[in-house]
N, C-alpha and C positions, 0 to 999 in steps of 0.2 A: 566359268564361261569360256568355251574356247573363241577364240579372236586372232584375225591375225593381227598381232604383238607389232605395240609399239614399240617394242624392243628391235621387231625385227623387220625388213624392210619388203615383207609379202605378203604377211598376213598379219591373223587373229590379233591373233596379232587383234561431213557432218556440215545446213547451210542458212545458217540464216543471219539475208543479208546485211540489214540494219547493225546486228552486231557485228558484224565483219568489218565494216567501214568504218564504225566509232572504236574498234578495237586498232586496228592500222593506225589511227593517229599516236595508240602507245606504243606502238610492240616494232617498227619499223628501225631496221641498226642505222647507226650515220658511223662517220668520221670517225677517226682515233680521237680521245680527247687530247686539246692542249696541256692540261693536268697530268696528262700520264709520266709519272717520274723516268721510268725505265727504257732509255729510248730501243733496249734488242725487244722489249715484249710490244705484240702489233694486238692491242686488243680492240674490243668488240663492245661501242658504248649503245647502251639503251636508253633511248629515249622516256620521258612519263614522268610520272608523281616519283619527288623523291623522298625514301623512305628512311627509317630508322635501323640502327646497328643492331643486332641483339639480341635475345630472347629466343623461348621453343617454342616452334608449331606444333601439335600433335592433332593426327587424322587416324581415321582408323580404316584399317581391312577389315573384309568379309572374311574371307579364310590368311592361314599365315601365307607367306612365298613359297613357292618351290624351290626355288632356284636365286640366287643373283648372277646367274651366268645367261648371259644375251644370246648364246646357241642354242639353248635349248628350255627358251622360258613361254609356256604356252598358255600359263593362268596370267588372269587379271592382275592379280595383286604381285605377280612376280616384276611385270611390267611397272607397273606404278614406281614400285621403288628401283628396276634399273633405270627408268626413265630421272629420277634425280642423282643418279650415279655415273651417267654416262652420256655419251657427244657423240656427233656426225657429223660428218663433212659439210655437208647443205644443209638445210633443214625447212621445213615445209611449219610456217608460220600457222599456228592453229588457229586463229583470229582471225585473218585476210585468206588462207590458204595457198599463200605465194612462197616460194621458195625466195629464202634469203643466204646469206653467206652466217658461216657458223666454223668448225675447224680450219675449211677453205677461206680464205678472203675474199676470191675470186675464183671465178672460171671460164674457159672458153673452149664454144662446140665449134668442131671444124665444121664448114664447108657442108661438106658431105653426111655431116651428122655421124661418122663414126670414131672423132680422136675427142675427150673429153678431156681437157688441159685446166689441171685443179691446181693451184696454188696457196699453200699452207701460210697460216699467220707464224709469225718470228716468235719464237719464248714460248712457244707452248710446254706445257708440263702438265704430266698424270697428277694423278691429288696424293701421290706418294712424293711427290718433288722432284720425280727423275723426267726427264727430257722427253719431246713425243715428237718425232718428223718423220719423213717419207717413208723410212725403216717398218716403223709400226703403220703404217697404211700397206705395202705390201705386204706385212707379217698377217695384216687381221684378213685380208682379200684372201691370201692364200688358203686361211684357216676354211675362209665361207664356202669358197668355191670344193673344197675336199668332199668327197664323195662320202668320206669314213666318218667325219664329224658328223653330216647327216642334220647342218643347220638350213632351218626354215628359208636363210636367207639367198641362198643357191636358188630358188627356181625366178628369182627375178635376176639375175644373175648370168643366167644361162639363155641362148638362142639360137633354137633353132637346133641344140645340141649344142652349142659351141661355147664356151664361156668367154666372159670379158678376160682381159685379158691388160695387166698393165704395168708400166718402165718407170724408174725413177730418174728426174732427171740429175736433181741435185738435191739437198736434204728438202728442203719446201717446195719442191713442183715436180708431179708424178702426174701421167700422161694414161688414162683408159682409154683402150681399144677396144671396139668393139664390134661386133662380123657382120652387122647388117644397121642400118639406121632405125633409132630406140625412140617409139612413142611419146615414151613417159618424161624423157631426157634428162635431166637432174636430179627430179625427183626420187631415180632410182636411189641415190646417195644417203635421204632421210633414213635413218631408223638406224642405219649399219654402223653399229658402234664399234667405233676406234679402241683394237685392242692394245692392251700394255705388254710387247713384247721383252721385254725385261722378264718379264714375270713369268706369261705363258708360252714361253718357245719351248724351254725346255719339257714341258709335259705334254706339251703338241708333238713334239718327237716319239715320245712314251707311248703315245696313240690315248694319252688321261686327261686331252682337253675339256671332255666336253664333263667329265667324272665333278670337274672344278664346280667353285662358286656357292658350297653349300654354306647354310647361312651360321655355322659353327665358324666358318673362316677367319683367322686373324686378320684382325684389321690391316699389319703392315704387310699379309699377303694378298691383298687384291686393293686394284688400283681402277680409277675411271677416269673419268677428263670431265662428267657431270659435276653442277654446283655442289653438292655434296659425297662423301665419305663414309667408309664404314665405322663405328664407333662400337656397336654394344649389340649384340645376339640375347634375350631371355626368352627359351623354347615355350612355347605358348603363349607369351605374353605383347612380348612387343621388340622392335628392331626400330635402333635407332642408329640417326644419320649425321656424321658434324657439318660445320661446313669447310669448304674445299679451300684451304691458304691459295690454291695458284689458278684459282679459276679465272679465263680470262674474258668478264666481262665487265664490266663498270657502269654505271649511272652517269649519266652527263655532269656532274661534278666531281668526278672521278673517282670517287669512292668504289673498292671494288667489292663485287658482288658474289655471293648471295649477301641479303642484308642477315638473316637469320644464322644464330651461331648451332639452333641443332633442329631437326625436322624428325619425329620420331612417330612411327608407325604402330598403332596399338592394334592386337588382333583381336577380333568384336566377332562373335558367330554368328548371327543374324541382323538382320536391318531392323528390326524394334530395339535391338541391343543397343545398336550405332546412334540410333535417334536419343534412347536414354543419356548415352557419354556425353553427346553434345549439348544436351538441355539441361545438364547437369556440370557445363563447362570441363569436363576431363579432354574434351576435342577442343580444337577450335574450327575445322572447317568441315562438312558435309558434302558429298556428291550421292547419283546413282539412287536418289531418294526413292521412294514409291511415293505416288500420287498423293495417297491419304497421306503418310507423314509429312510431306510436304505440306501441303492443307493444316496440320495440325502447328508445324512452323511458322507457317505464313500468319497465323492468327497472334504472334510472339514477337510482331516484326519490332517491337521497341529494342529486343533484346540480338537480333537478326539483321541481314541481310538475304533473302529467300531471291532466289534470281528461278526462272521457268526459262532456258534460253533457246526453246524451241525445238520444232525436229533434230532427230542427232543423226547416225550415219547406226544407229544400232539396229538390229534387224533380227526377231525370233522365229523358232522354228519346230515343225513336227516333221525328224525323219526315221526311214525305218534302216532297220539291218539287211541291204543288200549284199554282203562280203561273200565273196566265195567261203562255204565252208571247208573245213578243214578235218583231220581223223579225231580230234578233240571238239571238233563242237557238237552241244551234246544235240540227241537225235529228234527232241521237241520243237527246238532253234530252227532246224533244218526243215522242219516239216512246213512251221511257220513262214519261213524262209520262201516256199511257192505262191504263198496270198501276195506275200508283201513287192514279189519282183512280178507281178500282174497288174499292165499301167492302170487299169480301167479300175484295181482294187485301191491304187492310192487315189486316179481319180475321183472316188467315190468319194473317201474319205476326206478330201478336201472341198468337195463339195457340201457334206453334209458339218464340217468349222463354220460355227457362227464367230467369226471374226470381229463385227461388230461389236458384240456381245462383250468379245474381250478385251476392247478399246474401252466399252461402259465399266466393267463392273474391274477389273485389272487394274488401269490406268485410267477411273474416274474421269473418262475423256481427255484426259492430257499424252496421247500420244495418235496415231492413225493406222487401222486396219493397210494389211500387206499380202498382195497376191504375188509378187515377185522380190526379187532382191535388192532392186536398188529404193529406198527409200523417200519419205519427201524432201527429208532434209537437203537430198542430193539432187537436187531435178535438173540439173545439166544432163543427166545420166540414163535416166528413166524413159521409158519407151512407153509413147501415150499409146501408143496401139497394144498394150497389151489387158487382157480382159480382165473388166472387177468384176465377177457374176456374183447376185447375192446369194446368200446361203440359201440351199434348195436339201432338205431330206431326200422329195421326192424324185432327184436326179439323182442322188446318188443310189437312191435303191434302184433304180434303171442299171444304171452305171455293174452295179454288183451280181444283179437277175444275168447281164450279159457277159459280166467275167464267168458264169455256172454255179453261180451261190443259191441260195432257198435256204425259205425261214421255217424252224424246224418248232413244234409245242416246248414251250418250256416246263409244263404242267402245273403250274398255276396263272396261266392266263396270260401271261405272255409268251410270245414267237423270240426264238434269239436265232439270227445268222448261221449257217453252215457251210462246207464246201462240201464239194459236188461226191463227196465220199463220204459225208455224213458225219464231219468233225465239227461241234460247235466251235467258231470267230471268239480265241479267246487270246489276249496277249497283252505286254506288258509292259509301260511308258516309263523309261524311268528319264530324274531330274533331276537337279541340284536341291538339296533339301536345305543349302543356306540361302536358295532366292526364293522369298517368298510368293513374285511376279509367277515366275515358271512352276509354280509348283499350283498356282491359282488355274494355269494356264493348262495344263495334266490334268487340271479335274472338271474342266469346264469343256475338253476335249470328250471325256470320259464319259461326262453324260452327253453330249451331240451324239456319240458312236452309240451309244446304246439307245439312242432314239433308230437306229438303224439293227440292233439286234447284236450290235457286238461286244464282249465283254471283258471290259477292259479294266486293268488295274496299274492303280497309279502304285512307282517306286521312288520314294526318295535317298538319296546316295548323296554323300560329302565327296564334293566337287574330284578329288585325284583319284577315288575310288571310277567315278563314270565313265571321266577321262581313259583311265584305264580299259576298262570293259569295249569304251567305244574308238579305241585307235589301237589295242594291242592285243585283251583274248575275243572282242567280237561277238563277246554271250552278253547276249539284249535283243529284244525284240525292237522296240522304237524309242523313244527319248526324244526330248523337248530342250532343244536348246538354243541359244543366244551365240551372235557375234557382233563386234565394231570395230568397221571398215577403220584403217590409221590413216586414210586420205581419202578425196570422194575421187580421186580415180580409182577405176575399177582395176586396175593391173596389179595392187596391193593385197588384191584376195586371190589372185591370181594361184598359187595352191591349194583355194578349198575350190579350183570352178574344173581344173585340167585332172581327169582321170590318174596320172601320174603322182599327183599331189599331196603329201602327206597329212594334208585335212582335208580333204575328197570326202566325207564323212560319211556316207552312206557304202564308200567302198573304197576306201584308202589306199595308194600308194600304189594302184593298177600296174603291171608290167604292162599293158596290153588295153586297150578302149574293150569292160567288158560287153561294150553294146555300139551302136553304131551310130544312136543320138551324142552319147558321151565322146566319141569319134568328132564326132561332127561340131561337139562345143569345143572339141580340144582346139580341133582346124580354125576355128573364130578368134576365140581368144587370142592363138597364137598372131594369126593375120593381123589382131588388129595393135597389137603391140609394135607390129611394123611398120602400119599404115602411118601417110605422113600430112594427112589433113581428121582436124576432130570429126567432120564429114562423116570421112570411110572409116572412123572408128568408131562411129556412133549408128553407123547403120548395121557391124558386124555385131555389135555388141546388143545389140536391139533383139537381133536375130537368136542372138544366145541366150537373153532372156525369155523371148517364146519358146525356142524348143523347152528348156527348166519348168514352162509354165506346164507346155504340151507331156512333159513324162513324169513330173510332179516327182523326183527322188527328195526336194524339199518342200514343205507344204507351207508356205512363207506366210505368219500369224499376224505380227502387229510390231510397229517400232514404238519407242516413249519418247517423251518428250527428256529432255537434258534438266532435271530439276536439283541443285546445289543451293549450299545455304553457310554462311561463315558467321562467327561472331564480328560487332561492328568493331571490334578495335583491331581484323586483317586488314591492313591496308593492300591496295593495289588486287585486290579479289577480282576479277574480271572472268567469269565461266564463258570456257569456248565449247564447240560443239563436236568437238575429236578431243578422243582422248589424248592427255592422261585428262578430262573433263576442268579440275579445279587446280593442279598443279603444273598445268603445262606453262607457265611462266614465273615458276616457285622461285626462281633466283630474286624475282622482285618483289615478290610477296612481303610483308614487313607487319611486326605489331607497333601499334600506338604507343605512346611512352608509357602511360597507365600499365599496357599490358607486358610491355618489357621487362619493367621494373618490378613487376610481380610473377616473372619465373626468376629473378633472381637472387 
């Protein structure tokens, strides 16, 4: 699933509010404790249930990682585990969705809203035991901001052309600049993991930063500031994680954290697979469920804790291949290529998605039909004015009569679609063939379309394979894919929405608006990330979701509901509604003694 990455602070990188407020009473930082032995280290106590030393977690991935390098990690599961390996300045509470202090202790926006004055906690250290201050904040800025590295994290980064820009003033207080007053204002800080310039300067000179991070890496060569560490690479099997000696947070009795001594990632190919480990205790905790397994959990609850924690910020999709072609794309592509950049031909096509259909028979009604991008979960965000028509064949065969289509005999008693040259509508959806959601979702598209004469076939592909096709050689006709938003401000996807965008998906990384709607969402976006009441950003942002509705380059299907499930001896299990879903406060996660005592 592309996303914009919780790793990274723009994209590919969720609201429901009951659990937000019962979650804030645990998850909110206080005081230093008085316990703290070390008076140079300033750490960071958590409040909540306290929990037990010891033992291993294991969860499983859908596919292995890509990467553990935070520049250039675009899958799911690469995110997951840099998300327990690695720290940011601020950080955006998954629970409440409040920014708290985290690498920073503090901060303060000028005046004017353009000096952003971050002051670092004392003793920080990488989980290599070497030292982390202002040095390595300037070293990792510089790294994001590089044109040549080519990380995700640069286009929030950047305004207006200009980038931030920022001073050190002494090892713990470093001072961003920035050229026009910023929307999002802190925020921007979450995700931007503090690099270990000990480690990476020198192959950042080499121009082989971004090469780093593969998961063969030596342990003592790659370093985070997350609860955990690298420990042990088995290529197909599983990656597992210690925990961090110098991580600096604690529990209010000072004990410091993570409680857990290892967190270990098993790679499971499919989601029947995943449900088996768990129900057969090789896991201990579940997310990302599908509806029926859920259901089939939820029936086991003696053995369970099954949480459904409502809308997420997740959002699926049918789009097609609008790229400019190229002297390699082959001549089929291209031909194709003319239906799919004809609004009235996607129009159709979204008209004749029974979306319903795939909230029922998909997601067993546990998630809600989606005609635009921001979802329920998010409804600070959402524009009521934008239309839910229900599903109509008989519009869209309108909709196709007047792009120049006619239904042609198929000679045995059905008509299939043509264009106005007499080529039978025939093309080709490809998926993730490890989500069994999206793959439900391809085939229930597949027959809507051919209720309209067009003949479509589903492809399934292992996730890097798609990725591929669909961000670098561009040979695909349409594809059905998935994202979740890492904040429900909208400025976090902010590189799949601006034509320039390297997840732009329909037409990646434009030199140039190749049309004058995408122009005109560029113009929005960008305004409202300046705007300096949520007012004027919600009225730009409203407007950007119309035109998206009005040219349809994404055909917006249905989001799910957030369903996780742990065995009962996780303590401190709390599923929030952004990702990383069930880890996003693994430092306090802990087993029972029962369960301690028997991985030992």
């Amino acid at each position: 699933m592309v996303r914009t990455a919780r790793a990274n602070c723009s994209s590919w990188r969720i609201i429901f509010v009951l659990l937000f407020v019962l979650a804030a009473l645990f998850t909110l930082p206080v005081a230093a404790s008085p316990q703290q032995k070390n008076s140079k280290e300033e750490l960071l106590v958590l409040p909540g249930e306290i929990g037990r030393s010891g033992g291993r977690l294991v969860v499983s991935l859908r596919a292995e990682p890509k990467t553990l390098n935070p520049l250039n990690a675009p899958d799911i599961s690469s995110r997951e585990v840099i998300g327990a390996m690695q720290a940011d300045l601020v950080h955006i509470n998954r629970a409440t969705l409040s920014t708290e202090p985290a690498l920073a202790k503090s901060w303060k926006i000028s005046p004017d809203g353009l000096q952003y004055t971050l002051v670092l906690r004392r003793g920080l250290k990488f989980s290599d035991g070497s030292p982390m201050d202002a040095d390595d904040v300037q070293f990792t800025f510089r790294v994001y901001l590089d044109e040549k590295v080519h990380a995700p994290q640069r286009a929030l980064l950047i305004f207006d052309g200009k980038p931030i820009s920022l001073q050190k003033v002494d090892s713990q207080t470093i001072v961003f600049q920035v050229p026009k007053p910023y929307a999002v204002a802190e925020r921007m800080f979450d995700g931007c993991a503090i690099l270990p310039r000990h480690l990476l300067e020198k192959p950042y000179k080499e121009g082989k930063i971004a090469q780093l991070g593969a998961l063969t890496t030596a342990p003592n060569q790659w370093a985070g500031l997350g609860p955990f560490r690298l420990k042990e690479y088995v290529a197909g099997q599983r990656l597992a994680l210690e925990r961090n000696p110098y991580y600096w947070k604690t529990d209010t009795k000072g004990n410091r954290l993570p409680y857990l001594d290892e967190l270990v990632f098993l790679f499971v190919p499919s989601a029947d697979a995943q449900v088996l480990r768990f129900q057969s205790g090789e896991t201990d905790v579940i997310s990302r469920l599908a509806a029926e397994n859920f259901s089939v959990l939820s029936r086991q609850q003696k053995d369970y804790t099954m949480v459904d924690a409502g809308p997420g910020l997740e959002y699926n999709f049918l789009f097609f291949n609008l790229s400019d072609p190229t002297e390699k794309t082959p001549a089929d592509i291209v031909q194709r290529q003319k239906w799919f950049r004809d609004v009235k031909f996607r129009q159709a096509v979204s008209s004749a998605v029974d979306r319903e259909a795939i909230v029922r028979l998909v997601y067993q009604g546990r998630g809600a039909a989606l005609w635009g991008l921001v979802t329920p979960g998010n409804r600070r965000w959402a524009d009521e004015k934008l239309p839910h028509p229900p599903r109509s064949v008989e519009r869209a065969r309108e909709l196709v009569k007047e792009a120049g289509f006619s239904w042609g005999a198929a000679g045995n008693g059905d008509s299939w679609l043509q264009d106005s040259g007499g080529k039978p509508v025939e093309f080709s959806i490809i998926t993730q063939s490890s989500s069994a959601e999206r793959s439900k979702m391809a085939a229930l598209i597949q027959d809507d379309l051919k209720q309209l004469g067009m003949r479509v076939q589903v492809v399934p592909l292992e996730s890097r394979s798609l990725l591929d096709r669909v961000t670098e050689t561009k040979e695909y006709d349409a594809c059905v894919l998935g994202a979740a938003s890492t904040d429900a401000d909208p400025n976090v996807d902010i590189n799949v929405w601006l034509s320039s965008g390297g997840l732009h998906l329909w037409n990646p990384s434009q030199t140039h608006p190749a049309t004058p709607w995408e122009a005109e969402i560029d113009r929005l976006f960008n305004a409202q990330m300046y705007a300096r009441t949520f007012e004027e950003r919600k009225k730009l942002y409203d407007r950007a979701q119309e035109i998206l509705w009005e040219n349809q380059p994404m055909i917006f299907l249905a989001s799910p509901d957030i369903l996780t499930g742990a065995k009962k001896s996780v303590g401190n299990f709390r599923p929030a509604v952004l990702e990383p879903y069930v880890l996003w406060n693994v430092e306090q996660l802990y087993l029972r003694n029962e369960a301690v005592n028997a991985t030992r």
